[in-house]
Structure formats: structure tokens, C-alpha cells
N, C-alpha and C positions, 0 to 999 in steps of 0.2 A: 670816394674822395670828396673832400668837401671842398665846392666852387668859393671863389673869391667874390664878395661883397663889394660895392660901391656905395656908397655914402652920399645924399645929394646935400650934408655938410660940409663945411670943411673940416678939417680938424679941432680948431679954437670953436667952430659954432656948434659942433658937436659936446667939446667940453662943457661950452657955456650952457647949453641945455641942458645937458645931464646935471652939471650942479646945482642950477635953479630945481632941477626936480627934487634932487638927495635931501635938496637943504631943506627943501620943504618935510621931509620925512625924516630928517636928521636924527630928529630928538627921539622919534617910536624905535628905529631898528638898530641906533647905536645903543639903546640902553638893552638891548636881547640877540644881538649880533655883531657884538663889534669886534674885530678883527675876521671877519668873515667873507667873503665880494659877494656884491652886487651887481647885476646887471641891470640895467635899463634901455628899455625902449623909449627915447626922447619925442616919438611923436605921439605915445598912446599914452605914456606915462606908467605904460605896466612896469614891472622889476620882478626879478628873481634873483635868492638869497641861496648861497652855497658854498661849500667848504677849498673851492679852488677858483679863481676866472673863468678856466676852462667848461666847468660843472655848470656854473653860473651862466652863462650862455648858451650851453646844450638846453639847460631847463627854459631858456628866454627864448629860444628857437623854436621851441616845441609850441608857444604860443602862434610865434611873430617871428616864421620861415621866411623872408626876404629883409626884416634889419638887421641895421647894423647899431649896435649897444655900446653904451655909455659903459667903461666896466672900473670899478675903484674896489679896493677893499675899506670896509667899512669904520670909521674911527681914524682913520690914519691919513695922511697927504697924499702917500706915496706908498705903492703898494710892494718895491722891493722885490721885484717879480720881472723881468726882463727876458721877452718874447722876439 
């Protein structure tokens, strides 16, 4: 069972970091991934690209076992996905 994460963000400075990273990446992964998620790690700036949120985290874990990830799908505001 997988342990519950703490965040030394808040939620908003969580956001804010992750879209500062995306946007910087915007333009390479939305034009070969868009409609896909993203995970990101806001402190190292790594990412991992996959076919659910879920997937997309599993794969950003495997890096970077103690964060907590930025997760959007790609191209869109809102990923329409309610957890």
C-alpha cells in the first residue's frame, strides 16, 4: 500500500512551480503529446509523460521515491479527471 506524501508546498506554490516548469517545455511536449499527463518533479525539474496520471507518477516515482508531483494533462487547463 502506498504511504501518503507531504508536500513542503503549498498547494498554489506547488501549482506555481510546476507551470513555470511546463511552460518552459510547453511548446516540445504539446506538439508530440498533447492530450497525454505529465508528471513533474518541481524541485529537480524532471517529468514523466504517460497515458493516465496514475502511470505518469508511477513512472516519476521510480525516479524521485519521496516527491510529490505537479500532474496536468498535457495541452489542456483541466484535465477532467476527478480523484
Amino acid at each position: 500500500m502506498d504511504t501518503l506524501r507531504t508536500s513542503k508546498y503549498s498547494s498554489d506554490e506547488l501549482a506555481a512551480k510546476g507551470e513555470d516548469i511546463y511552460n518552459k517545455i510547453r511548446n516540445e511536449v504539446e506538439k508530440k503529446y498533447r492530450g497525454l499527463f505529465i508528471a513533474i518533479d518541481v524541485d529537480s525539474g524532471d517529468y514523466t509523460i504517460a497515458q493516465s496520471p496514475m502511470e505518469a507518477t508511477d513512472k516519476a516515482r521510480e525516479k524521485h521515491p519521496e516527491s510529490v508531483f505537479y500532474v496536468k494533462r498535457i495541452g489542456y487547463r483541466v484535465a477532467r479527471i476527478l480523484y
